[in-house]
C-alpha positions as CSV (number, residue, x, y, z in Angstrom):
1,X,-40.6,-59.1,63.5
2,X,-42.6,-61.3,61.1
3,X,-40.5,-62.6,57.5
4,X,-43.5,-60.4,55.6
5,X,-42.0,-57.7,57.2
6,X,-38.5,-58.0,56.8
7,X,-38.7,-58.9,53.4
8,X,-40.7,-55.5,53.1
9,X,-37.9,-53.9,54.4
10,X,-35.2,-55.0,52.4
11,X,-37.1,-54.5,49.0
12,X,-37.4,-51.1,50.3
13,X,-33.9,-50.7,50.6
14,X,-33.0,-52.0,47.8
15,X,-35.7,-49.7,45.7
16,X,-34.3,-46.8,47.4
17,X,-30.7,-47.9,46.6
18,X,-32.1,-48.3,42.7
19,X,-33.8,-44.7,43.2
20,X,-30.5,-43.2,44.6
21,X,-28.0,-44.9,42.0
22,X,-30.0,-43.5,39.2
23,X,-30.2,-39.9,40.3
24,X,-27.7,-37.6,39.1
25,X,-27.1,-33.6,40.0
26,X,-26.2,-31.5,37.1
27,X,-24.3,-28.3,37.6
28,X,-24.0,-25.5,35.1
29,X,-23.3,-22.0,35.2
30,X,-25.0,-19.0,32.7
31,X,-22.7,-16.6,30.9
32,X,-23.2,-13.3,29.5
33,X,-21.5,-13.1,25.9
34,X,-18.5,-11.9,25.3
35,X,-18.4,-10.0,28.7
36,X,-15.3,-12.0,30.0
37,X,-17.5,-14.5,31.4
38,X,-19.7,-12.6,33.6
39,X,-21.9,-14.4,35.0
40,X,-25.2,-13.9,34.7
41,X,-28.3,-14.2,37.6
42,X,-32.0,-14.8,37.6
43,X,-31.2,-16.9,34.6
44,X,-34.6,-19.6,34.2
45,X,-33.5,-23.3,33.1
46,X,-36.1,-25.6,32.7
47,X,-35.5,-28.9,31.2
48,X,-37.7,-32.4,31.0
49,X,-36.8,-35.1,34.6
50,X,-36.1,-31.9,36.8
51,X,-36.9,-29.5,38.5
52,X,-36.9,-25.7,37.1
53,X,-34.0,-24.3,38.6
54,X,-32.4,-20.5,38.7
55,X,-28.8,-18.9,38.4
56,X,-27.7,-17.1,41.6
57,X,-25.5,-14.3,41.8
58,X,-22.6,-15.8,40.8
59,X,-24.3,-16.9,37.5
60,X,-24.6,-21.2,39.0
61,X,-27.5,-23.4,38.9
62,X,-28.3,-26.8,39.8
63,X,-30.3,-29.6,38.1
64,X,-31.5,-32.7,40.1
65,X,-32.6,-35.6,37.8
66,X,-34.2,-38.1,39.9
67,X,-34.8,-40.6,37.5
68,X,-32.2,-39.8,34.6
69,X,-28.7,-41.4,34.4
70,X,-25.7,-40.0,33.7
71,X,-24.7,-39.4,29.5
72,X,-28.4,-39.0,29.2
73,X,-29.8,-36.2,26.6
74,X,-30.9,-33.3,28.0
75,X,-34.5,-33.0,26.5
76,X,-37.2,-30.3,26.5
77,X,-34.7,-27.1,27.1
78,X,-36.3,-24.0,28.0
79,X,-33.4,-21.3,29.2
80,X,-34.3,-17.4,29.6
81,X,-34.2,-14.2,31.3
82,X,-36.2,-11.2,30.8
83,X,-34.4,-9.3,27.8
84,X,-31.7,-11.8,27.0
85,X,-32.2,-14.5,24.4
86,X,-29.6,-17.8,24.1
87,X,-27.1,-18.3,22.4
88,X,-25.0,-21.6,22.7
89,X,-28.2,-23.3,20.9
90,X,-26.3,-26.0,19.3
91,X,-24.4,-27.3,22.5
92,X,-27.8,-26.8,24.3
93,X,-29.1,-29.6,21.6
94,X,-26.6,-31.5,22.3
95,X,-26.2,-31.3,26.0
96,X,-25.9,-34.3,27.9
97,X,-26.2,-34.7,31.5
98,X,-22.8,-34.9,33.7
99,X,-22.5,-35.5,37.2
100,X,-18.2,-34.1,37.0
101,X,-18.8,-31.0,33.9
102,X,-20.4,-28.0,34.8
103,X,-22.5,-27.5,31.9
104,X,-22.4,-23.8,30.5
105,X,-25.6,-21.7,29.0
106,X,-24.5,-18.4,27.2
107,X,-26.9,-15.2,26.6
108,X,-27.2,-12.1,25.0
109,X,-29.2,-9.4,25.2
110,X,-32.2,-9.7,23.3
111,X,-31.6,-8.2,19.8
112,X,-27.7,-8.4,19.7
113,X,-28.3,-11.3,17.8
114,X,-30.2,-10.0,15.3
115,X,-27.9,-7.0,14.8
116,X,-24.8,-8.7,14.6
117,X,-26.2,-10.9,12.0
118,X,-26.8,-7.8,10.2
119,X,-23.4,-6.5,10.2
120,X,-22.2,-9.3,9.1
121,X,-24.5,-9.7,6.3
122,X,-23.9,-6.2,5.5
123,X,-20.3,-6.7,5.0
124,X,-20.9,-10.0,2.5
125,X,-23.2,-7.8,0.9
126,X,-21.3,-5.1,0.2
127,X,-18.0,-7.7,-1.2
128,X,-20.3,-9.9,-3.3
129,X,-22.2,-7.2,-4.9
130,X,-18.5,-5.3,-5.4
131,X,-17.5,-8.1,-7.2
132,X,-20.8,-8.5,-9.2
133,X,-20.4,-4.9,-10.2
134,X,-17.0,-5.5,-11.3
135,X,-18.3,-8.7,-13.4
136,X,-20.8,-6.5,-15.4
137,X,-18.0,-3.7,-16.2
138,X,-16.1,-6.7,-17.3
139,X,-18.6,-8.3,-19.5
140,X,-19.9,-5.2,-21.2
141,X,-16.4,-4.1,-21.8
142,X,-15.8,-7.6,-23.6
143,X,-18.8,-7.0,-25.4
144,X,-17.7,-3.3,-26.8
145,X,-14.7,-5.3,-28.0
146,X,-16.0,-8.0,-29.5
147,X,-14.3,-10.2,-27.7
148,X,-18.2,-12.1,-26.9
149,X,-21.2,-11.8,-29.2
150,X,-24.3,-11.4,-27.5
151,X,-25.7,-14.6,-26.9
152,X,-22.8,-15.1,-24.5
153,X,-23.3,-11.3,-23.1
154,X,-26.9,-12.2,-21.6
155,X,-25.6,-15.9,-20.7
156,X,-23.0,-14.3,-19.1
157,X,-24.8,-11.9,-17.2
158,X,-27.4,-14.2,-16.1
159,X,-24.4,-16.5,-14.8
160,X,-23.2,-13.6,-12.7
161,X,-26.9,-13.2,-11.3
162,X,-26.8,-16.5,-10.0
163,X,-24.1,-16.7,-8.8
164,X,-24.4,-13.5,-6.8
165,X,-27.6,-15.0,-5.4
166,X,-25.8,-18.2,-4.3
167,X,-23.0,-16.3,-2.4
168,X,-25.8,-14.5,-0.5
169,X,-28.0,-17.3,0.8
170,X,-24.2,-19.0,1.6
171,X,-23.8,-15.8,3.6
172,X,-27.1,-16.4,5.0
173,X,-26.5,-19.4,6.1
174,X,-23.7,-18.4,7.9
175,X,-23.9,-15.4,9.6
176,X,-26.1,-16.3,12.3
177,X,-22.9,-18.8,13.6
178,X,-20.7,-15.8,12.8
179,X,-23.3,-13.8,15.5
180,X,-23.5,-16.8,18.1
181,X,-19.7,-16.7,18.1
182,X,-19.1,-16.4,22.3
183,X,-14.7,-14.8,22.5
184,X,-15.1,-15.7,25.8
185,X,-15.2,-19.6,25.0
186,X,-13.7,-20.1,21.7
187,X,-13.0,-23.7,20.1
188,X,-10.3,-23.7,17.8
189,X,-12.6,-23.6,14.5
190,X,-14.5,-20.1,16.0
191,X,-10.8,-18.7,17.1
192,X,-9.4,-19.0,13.3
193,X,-12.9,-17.6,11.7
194,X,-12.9,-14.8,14.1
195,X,-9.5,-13.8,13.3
196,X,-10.1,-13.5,9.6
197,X,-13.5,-11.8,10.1
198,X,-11.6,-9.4,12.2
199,X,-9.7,-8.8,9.1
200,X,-13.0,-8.4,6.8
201,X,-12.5,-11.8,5.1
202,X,-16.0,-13.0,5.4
203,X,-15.4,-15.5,2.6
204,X,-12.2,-17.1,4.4
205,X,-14.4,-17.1,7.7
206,X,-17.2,-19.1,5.8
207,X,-14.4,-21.2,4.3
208,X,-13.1,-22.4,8.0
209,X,-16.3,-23.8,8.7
210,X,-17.4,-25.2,5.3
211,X,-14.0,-27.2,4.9
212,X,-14.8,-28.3,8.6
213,X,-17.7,-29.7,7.7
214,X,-16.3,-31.3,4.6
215,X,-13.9,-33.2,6.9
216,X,-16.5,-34.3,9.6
217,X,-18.7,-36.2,6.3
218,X,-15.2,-37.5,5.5
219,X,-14.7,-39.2,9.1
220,X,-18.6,-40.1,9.5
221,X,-18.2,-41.4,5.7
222,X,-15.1,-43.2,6.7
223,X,-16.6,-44.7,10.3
224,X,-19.5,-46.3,8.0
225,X,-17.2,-47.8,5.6
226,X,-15.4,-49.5,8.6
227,X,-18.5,-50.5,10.2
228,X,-19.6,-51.8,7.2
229,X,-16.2,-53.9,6.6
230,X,-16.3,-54.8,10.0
231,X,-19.8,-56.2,9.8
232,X,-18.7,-58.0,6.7
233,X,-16.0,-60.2,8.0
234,X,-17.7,-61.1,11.3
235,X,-20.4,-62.5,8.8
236,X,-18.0,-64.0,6.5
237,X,-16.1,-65.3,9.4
238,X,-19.5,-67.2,10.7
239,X,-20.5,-68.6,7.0
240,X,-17.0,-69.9,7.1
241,X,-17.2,-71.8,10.6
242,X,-20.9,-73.4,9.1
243,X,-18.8,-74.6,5.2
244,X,-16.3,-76.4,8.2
245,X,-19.0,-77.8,9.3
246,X,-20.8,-78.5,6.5
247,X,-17.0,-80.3,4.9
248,X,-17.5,-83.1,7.7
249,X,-20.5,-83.8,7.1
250,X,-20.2,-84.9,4.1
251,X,-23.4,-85.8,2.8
252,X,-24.7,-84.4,-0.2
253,X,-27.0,-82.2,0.7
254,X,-24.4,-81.0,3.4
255,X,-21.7,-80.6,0.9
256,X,-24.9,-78.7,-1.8
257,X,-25.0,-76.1,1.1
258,X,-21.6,-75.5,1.5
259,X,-21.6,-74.8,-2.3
260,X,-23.9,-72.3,-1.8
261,X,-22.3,-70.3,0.9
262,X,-19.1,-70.3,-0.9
263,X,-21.0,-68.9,-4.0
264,X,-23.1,-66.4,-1.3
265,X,-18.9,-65.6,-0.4
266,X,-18.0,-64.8,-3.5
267,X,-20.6,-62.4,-4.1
């Protein structure tokens, strides 16, 4: 066997050793919601580096990424079945592959979406224009008494207006995370706003997840700042090691540098 072709063979090997370290299977499973995980079959997945693939009866499909690694993003997601539409969107966009999680897709039939983002809208509704009601009665009666003049009647009223509209694009917002809510999976943020829309607090329920959010700026806020700090004295650290430096030097020009960086310090 000549050297040309045993040095063919081993870069062979060690391509298809390359190939076969970089591959990586990913395993998921599709869920109907709120069914008590049943699975679901005939469920299409088709995402970018693999081939389509298809739940079986027991709900389980398999991706094979030839040329992805593991922790990558999950890109181009397409995920359907014939009258059911998706509904874990937001852990779809942020699915990443794993070779150890099974990775789990959760559908609905088509429209349940749609309606349950009514209902809950509909009971919003109902409170926030209850209340607005209830702020007119209030406002005309403190008008008969004199307790306002007018001026303050319309500006009043016009405040209430607002307001009302704000509270309904809020519910808005919200109700379509109320309607993706899966009681089959829930995290500990969807387990305390289901129990208090299971009570009719809508405005509690939107409360859980806007204080939620408040708290995850807090941390990435937070996470910056010690970046930030971080970055700072590594730098500091450096222009410190170059004054040293600088110091035994000792020429002038040396020593007008150091000067600087200590004023650079400062700042």
């Amino acid at each position: 066997m000549g050297r040309n072709r045993i040095t063919h063979i081993i870069a062979t090997a060690f391509m298809c050793a390359a190939t076969a370290s970089s591959a990586v299977r990913q395993h998921g499973i599709a869920l109907l919601q709120n069914s008590g995980r049943q699975p679901l079959p005939q469920v299409t997945v088709m995402v970018s580096g693999a081939a389509p693939a298809t739940s079986d009866s027991h709900g389980q499909f398999s991706l094979h990424f030839a040329t992805r690694n593991e922790g990558d993003a999950v890109r181009t997601v397409e995920i359907g079945k014939t009258g059911y539409e998706l509904v874990n969107t937001r852990e779809v966009t942020l699915w990443n592959i794993s070779a150890t999680d099974t990775f789990t897709v959760v559908l609905c039939p088509r429209g349940s979406l749609a309606e349950s983002r009514r209902r809950y809208y509909k009971l919003g509704e109902d409170r926030y224009r209850r209340l607005y009601r209830q702020k007119l009665a209030e406002l005309d009666k403190a008008l008969t008494d004199r307790q306002i003049i007018e001026q303050q009647y319309r500006e009043k009223i016009m405040e209430a207006g607002e307001q009302l509209q704000r509270a309904l694009d809020r519910l808005e917002e919200f109700c379509d995370r109320f309607a993706r809510i899966n009681r089959d999976m829930l995290s500990e943020l969807d387990h305390r706003a289901l129990a208090l829309l299971d009570t009719g607090d809508i405005d509690g329920a939107i409360k859980v997840y806007e204080e939620a959010r408040l708290l995850e700026t807090f941390n990435e806020k937070r996470l910056l700042r010690d970046s930030i700090a971080a970055q700072k004295a590594h730098v500091t650290e450096k222009v410190m090691e170059e004054i040293r430096l600088l110091e035994r030097e000792g020429s002038q020009q040396s020593l007008a540098r150091r000067d600087s960086l200590l004023q650079l310090i400062e700042k």
